[in-house]
C-alpha positions as CSV (number, residue, x, y, z in Angstrom):
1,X,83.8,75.8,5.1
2,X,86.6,78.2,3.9
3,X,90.4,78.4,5.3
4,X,89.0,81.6,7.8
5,X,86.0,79.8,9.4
6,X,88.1,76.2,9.4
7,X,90.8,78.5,11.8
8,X,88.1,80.3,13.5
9,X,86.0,76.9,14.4
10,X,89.7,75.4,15.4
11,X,90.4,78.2,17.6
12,X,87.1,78.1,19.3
13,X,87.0,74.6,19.9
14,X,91.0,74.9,21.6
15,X,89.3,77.9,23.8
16,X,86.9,75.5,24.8
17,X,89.5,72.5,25.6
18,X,91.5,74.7,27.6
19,X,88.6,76.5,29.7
20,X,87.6,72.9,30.2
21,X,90.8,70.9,31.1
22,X,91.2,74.6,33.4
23,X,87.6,73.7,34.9
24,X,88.9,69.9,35.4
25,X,91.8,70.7,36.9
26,X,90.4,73.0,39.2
27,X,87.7,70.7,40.6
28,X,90.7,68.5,40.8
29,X,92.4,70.9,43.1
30,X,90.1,70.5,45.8
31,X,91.1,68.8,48.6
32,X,88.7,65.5,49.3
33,X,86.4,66.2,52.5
34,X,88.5,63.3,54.3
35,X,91.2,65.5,53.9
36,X,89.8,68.4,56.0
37,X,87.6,66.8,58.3
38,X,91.2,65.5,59.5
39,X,93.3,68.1,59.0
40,X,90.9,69.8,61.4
41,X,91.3,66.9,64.2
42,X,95.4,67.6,63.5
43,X,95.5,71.3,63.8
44,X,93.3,71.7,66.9
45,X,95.2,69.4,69.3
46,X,95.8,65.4,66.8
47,X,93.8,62.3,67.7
48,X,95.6,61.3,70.3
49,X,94.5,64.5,72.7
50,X,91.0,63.7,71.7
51,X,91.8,60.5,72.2
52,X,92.7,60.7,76.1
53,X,89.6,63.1,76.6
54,X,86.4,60.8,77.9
55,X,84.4,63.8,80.0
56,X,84.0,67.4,79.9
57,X,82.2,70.3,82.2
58,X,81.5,73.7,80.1
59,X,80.3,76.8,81.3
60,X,79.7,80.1,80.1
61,X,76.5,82.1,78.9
62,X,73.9,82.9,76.3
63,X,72.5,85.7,74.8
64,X,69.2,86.6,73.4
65,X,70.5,90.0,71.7
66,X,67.0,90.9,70.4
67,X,65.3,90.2,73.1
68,X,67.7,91.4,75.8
69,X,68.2,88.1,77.9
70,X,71.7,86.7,78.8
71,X,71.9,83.4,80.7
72,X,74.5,81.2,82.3
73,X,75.4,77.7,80.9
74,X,76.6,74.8,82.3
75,X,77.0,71.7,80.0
76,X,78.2,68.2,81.3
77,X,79.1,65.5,78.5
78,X,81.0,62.2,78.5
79,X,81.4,59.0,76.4
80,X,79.8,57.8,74.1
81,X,76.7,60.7,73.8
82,X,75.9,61.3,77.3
83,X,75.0,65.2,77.6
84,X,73.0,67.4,80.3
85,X,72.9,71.1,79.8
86,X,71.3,73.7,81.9
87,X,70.7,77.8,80.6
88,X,69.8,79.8,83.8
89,X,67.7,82.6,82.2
90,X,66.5,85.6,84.9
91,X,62.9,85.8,85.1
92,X,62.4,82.7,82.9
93,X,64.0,80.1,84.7
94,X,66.1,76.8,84.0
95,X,65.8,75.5,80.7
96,X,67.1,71.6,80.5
97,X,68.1,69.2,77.7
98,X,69.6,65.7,77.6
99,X,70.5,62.4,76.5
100,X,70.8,59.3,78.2
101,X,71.1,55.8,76.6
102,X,69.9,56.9,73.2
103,X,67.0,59.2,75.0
104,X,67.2,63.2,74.0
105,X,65.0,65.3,75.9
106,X,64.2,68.4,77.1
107,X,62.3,70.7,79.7
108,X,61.3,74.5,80.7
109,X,59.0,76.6,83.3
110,X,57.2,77.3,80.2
111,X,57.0,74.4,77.4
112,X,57.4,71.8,80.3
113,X,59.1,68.2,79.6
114,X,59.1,66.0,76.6
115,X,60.8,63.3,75.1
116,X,62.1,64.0,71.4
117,X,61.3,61.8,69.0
118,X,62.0,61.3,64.6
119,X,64.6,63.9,63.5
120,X,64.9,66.1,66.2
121,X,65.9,63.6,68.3
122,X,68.4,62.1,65.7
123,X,70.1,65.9,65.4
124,X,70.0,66.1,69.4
125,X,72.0,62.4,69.6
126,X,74.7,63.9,66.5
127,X,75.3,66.8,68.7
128,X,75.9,64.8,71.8
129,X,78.1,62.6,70.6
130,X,81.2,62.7,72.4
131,X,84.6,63.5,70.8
132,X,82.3,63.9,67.1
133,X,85.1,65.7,65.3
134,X,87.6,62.7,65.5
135,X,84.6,60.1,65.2
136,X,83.2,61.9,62.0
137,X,84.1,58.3,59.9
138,X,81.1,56.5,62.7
139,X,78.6,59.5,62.7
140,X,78.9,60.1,58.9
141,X,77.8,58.0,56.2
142,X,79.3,60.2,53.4
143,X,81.3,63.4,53.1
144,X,82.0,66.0,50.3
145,X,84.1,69.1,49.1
146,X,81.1,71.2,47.5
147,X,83.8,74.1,46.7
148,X,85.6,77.4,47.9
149,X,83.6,80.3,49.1
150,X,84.6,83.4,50.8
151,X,83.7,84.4,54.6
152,X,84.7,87.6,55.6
153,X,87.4,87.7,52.7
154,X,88.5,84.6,53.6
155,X,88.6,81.4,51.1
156,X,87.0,78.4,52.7
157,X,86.2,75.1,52.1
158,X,82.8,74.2,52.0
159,X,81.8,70.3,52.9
160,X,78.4,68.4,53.0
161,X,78.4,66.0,55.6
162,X,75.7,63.5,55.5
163,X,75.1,61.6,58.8
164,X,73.2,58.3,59.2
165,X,70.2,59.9,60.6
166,X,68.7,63.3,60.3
167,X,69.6,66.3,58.0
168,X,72.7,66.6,56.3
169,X,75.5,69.3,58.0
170,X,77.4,72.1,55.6
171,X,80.7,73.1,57.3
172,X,82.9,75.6,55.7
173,X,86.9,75.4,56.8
174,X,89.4,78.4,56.9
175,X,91.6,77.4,53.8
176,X,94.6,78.8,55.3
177,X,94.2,77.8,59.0
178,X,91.7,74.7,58.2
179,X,90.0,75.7,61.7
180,X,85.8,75.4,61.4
181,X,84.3,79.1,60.7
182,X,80.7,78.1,59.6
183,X,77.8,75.1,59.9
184,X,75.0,75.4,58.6
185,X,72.0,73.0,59.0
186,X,67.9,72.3,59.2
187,X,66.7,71.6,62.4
188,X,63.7,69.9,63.4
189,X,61.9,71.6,66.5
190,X,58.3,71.9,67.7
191,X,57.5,74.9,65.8
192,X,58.9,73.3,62.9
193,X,61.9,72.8,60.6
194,X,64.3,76.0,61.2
195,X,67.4,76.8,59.4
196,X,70.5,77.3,61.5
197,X,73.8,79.4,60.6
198,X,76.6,79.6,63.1
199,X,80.0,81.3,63.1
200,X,82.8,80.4,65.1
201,X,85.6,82.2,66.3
202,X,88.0,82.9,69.0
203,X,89.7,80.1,68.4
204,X,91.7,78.9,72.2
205,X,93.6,76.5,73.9
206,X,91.7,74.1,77.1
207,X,94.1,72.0,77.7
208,X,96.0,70.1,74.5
209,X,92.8,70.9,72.7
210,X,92.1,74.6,70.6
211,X,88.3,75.2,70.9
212,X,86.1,78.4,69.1
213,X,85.2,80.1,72.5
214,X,82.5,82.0,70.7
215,X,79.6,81.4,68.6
216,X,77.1,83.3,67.1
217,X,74.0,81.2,65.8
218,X,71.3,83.0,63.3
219,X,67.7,81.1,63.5
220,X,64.3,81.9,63.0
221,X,65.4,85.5,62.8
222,X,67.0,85.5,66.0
223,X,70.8,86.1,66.8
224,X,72.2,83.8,69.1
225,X,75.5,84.6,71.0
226,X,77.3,81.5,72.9
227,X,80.6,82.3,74.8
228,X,82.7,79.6,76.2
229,X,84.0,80.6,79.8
230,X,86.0,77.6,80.3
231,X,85.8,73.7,79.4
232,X,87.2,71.2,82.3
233,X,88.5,68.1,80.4
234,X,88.2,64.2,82.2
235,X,86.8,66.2,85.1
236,X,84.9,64.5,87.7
237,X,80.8,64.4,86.9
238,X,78.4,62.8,89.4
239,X,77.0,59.6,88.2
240,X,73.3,60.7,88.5
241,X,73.9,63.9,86.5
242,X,72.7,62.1,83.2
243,X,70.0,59.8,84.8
244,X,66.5,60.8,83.3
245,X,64.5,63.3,85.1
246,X,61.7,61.7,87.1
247,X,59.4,63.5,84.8
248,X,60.9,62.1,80.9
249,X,61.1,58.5,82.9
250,X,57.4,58.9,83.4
251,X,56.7,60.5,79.8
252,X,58.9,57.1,78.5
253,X,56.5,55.0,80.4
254,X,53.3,56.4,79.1
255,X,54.5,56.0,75.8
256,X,55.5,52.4,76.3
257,X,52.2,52.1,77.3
């Protein structure tokens, strides 16, 4: 090897050091997912506001865009994963879901009642669970910063959250603001595993808490649009609204059967 290819192979091995340690130090740069998944409790009200919050009645409406339908929702949830949810949909009808003491269900005019069972019913129990964003340390049994993308022009965090059952969750976090903008996930229904994008936005204040009063869910090539009218917190929820429907009790027995 001469003097000329000795500087040449010296010079392209220090290129190679420095795009490296520049690599290095950039994955280093990231924030860990602990980091954001709390800095998101912090900037949309602290754990002590989440903290004092043990109930909550939501209302507002849905919106088929595709298929011109608009409903109206009404959601009841309280500690520890107790939900009951109700879409009014003109000309279809009431369509129900639910969980009650580690039950998810659900029921409709047309697909009638049943009891969810395997993975589906492990997402329908994440989603319920109360207060999730402050409780992500019991729900999830591993967290991590995957990198930076852009959304809409704007950089954001990317994090894989994998729970203890069911299908791991991708969230992607404003990098300026840290507020949630995206999740994406695979959700197990009847007519089979469906990928789910969702954007949030409109980003407001109920009570101490700021809460995305919009979002706008892309599945099964269908666009989705839910907007938050108002959220009541610790408000007062009859004790039967999350008892079983007469109908899942008698679906439960068969099955025990």
């Amino acid at each position: 090897m001469n003097r000329f290819q000795s500087g040449r192979t010296i010079r392209i091995g220090l290129s190679l050091l420095f795009a490296a340690a520049g690599a290095l130090a950039a994955a280093d740069d990231l924030p860990k997912a602990e980091t954001i998944l709390d800095k998101y409790v912090e900037v949309t009200g602290g754990k002590a506001a989440y903290a004092k919050i043990h109930a909550e009645i939501t209302t507002g409406s849905m919106e088929f865009a595709a298929m011109g339908l608009k409903g109206k929702m009404v959601e009841f949830t309280a500690e520890p994963g107790e939900s009951y949810a109700e879409l009014t949909m003109p000309g279809i009808g009431k369509i129900l879901e639910g969980t009650s003491g580690g039950v998810a269900w659900a029921s409709s005019a047309i697909q009638g009642s049943r009891v969810k069972e395997g993975d589906e019913k492990d997402e329908t129990l994440l989603r319920a669970r109360f207060n999730s964003d402050a409780k992500w340390r019991e729900i999830f049994k591993s967290a991590e910063t995957a990198g930076i993308e852009s959304l809409d022009g704007k950089d954001c965090y990317k994090v894989v959250l994998t729970p203890n059952a069911g299908n791991p969750v991708t969230k992607w976090y404003d990098k300026q603001s840290n507020l949630l903008s995206k999740m994406a996930m695979k959700s197990k229904t009847p007519m089979g595993e469906i990928e789910t994008e969702t954007i949030f936005s409109d980003y407001r204040k109920e009570g101490d808490i700021l809460l995305a009063h919009k979002a706008v869910a892309h599945a099964a090539g269908q666009e989705i649009v839910l907007t938050i009218d108002s959220v009541q917190h610790n408000a007062e929820i009859p004790k039967d609204k999350f008892e079983l429907p007469d109908e899942i009790k008698a679906l439960l027995k068969k099955t025990a059967k």
